[in-house]
C-alpha positions as CSV (number, residue, x, y, z in Angstrom):
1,X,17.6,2.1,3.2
2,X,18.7,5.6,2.0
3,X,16.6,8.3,0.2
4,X,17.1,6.9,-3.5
5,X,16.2,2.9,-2.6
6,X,13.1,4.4,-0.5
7,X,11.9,6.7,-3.4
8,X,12.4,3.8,-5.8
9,X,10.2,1.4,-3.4
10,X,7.5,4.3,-2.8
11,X,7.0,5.2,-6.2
12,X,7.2,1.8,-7.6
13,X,4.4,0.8,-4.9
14,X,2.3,3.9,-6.0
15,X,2.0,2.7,-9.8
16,X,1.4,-1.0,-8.8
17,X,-1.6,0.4,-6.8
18,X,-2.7,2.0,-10.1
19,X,-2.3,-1.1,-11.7
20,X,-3.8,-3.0,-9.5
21,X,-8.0,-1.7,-10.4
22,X,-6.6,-0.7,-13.9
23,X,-6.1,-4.6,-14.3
24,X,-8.4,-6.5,-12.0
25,X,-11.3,-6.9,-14.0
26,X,-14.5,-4.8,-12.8
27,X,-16.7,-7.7,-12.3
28,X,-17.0,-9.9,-9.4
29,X,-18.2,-12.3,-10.9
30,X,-17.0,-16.5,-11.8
31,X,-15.9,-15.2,-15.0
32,X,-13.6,-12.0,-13.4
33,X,-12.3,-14.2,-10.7
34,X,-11.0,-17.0,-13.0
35,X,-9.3,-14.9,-15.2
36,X,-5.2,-14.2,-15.2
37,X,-6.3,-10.2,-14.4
38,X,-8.0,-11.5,-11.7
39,X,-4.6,-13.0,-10.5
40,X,-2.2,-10.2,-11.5
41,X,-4.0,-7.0,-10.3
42,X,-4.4,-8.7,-6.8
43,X,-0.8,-10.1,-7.5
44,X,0.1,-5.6,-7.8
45,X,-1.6,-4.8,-4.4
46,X,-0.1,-7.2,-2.2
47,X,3.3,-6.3,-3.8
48,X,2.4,-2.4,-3.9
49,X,1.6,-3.2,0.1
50,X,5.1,-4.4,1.0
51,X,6.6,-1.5,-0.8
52,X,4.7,0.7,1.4
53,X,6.4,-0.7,3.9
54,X,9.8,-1.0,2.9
55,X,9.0,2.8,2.0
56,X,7.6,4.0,5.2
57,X,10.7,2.5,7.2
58,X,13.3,4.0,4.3
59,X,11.2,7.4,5.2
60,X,12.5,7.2,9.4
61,X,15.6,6.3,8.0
62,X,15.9,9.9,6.1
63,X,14.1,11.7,8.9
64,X,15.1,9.6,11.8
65,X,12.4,10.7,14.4
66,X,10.0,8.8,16.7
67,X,6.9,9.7,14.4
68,X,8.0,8.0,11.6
69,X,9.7,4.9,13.7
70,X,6.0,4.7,14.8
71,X,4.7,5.3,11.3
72,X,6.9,2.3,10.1
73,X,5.4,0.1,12.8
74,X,2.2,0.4,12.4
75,X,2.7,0.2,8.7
76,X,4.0,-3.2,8.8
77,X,1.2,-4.4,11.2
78,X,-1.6,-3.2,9.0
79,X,0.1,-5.1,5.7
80,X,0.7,-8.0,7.5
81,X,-3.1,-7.7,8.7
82,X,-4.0,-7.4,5.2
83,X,-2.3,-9.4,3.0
84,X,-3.6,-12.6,4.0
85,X,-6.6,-11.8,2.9
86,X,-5.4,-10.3,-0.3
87,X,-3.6,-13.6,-1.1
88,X,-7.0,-15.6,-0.5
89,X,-8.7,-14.1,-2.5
90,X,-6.6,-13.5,-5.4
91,X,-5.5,-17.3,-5.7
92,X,-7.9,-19.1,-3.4
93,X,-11.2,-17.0,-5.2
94,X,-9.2,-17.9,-8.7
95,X,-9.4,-21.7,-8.0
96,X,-13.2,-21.7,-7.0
97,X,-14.3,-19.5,-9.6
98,X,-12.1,-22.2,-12.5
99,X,-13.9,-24.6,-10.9
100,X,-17.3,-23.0,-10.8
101,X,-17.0,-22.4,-14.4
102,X,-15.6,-26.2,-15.5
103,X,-18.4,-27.6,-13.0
104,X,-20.8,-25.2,-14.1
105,X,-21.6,-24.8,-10.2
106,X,-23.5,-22.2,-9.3
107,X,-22.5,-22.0,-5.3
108,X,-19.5,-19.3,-6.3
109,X,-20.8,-16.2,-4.7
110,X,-21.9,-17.8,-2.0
111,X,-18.7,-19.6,-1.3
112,X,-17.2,-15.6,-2.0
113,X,-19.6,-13.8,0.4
114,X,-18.8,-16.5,2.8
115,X,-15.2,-15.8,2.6
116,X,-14.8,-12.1,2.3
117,X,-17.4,-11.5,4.9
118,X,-16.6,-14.1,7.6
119,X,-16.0,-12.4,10.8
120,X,-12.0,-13.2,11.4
121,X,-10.8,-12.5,7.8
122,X,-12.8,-9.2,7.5
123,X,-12.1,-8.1,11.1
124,X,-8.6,-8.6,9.8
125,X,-8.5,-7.0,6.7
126,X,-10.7,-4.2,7.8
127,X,-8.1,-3.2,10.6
128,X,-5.2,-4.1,8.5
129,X,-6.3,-1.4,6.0
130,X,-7.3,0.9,8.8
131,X,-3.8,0.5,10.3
132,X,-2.1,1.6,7.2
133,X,-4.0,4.4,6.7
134,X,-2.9,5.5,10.3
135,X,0.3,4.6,9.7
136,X,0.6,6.8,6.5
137,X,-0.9,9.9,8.2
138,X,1.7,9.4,10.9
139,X,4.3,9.5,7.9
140,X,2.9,12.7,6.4
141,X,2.6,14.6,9.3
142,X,6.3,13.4,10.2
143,X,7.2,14.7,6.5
144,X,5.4,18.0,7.4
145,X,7.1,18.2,10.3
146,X,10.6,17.3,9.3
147,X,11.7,20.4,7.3
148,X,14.0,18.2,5.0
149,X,11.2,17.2,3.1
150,X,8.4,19.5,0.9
151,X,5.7,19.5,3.5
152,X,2.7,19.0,1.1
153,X,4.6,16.0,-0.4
154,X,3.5,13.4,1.9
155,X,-0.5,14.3,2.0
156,X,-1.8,12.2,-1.3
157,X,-0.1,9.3,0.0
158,X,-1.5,9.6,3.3
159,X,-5.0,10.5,1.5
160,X,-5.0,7.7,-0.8
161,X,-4.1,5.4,2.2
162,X,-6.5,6.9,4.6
163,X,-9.6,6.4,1.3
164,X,-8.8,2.4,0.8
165,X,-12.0,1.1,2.8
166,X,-14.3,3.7,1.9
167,X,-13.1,3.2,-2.0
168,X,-14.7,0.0,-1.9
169,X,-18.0,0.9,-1.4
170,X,-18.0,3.0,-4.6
171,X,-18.4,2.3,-8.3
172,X,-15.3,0.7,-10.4
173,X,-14.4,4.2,-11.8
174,X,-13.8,5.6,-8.4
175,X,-11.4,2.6,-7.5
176,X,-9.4,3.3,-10.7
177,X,-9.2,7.1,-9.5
178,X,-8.0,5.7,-5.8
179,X,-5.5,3.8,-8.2
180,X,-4.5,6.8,-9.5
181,X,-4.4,8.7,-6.6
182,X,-1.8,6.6,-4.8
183,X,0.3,6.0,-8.1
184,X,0.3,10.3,-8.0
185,X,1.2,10.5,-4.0
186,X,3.7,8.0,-4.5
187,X,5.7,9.8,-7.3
188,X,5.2,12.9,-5.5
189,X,6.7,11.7,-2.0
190,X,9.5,9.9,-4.4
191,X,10.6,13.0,-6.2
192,X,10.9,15.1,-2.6
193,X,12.4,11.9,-1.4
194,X,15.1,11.3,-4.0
195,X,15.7,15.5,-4.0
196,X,17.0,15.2,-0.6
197,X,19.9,14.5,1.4
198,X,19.1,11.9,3.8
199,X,20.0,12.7,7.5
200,X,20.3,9.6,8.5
201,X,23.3,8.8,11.2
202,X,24.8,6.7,8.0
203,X,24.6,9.6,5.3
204,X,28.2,10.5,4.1
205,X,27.1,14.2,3.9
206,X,27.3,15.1,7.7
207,X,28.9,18.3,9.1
208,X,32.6,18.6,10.6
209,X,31.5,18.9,14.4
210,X,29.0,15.9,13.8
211,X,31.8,13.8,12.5
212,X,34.0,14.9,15.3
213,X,31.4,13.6,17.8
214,X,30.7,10.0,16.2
């Protein structure tokens, strides 16, 4: 993935993890789980998640060093930790709570809490989200150390990253500013991104000796 396709994929990851609180509705309750938002603001994050990704390995492939080969790796464990979870309870929490509502059953939360909080799925997603935020500090300080790219420009990504379990424990508007705070890292690290010239082994712009010894 060169540095254009990898600044597309981070910065289009960083707005759907805006949208993904600035759509999900507040609530947690049968009435915000059964609703479309419900469905498409979970439907954001799990994309935004493989972006990140896609984004992190198109990042070693500018920079081409063991930190960010790392970065990438442990990146793609922590989203495939998570999304499982993700996908549960966007659709599976829809179904119940459409259910709930046409049964009038009252057992929702209860079937939620038992979900969200069983000891394998949030063991899971706990360390999945942990994992990515580990794996985008590796990234930044691989930017920082890279000299190709602005060395601030990786930080609000690995910030926002390193803030997704602890945003969870605050109020709505606070998730909506983690939203935010992503959707800004992401542009950021996509502008230095698509600024420079890749150095991958691949890139057309190499130097006369270097092409001499490939």
């Amino acid at each position: 993935m060169k540095a254009r396709l990898t600044s597309a994929a981070i910065a289009a990851g960083g707005v759907l993890f805006f949208i993904y609180p600035a759509v999900r509705p507040s609530g947690d309750d049968a009435a915000a789980m059964a609703s479309n938002a419900w469905v498409y603001g979970h439907l954001a994050a799990m994309i935004g998640f493989i972006l990140a990704g896609l984004a992190v390995l198109g990042l070693h492939q500018v920079l081409g060093d063991r930190l960010s080969l790392r970065a990438a790796a442990v990146t793609w464990i922590g989203a495939g930790l998570t999304l499982p979870y993700y996908g549960a309870e966007d659709f599976g929490l829809n179904v119940i709570a459409r259910r709930s509502l046409r049964d009038q059953a009252p057992a929702l939360m209860e079937l939620a809490a038992e979900f969200r909080f069983g000891p394998v799925a949030v063991t899971m997603f706990a360390a999945g989200l942990a994992l990515l935020g580990v794996g985008a500090v590796m990234a930044a300080v691989a930017v920082w150390r890279s000299g190709t790219l602005a060395r601030w420009s990786g930080v609000p990504f690995a910030v926002g990253f390193a803030l997704f379990i602890p945003q969870f424990f605050g109020p709505y508007s606070l998730r909506i500013a983690h939203g935010a705070l992503l959707a800004v890292g992401g542009l950021w690290l996509a502008v230095a991104l698509w600024r420079a010239r890749s150095t991958s082994p691949s890139s057309p712009a190499r130097t006369p000796a270097a092409a001499h010894r490939r």
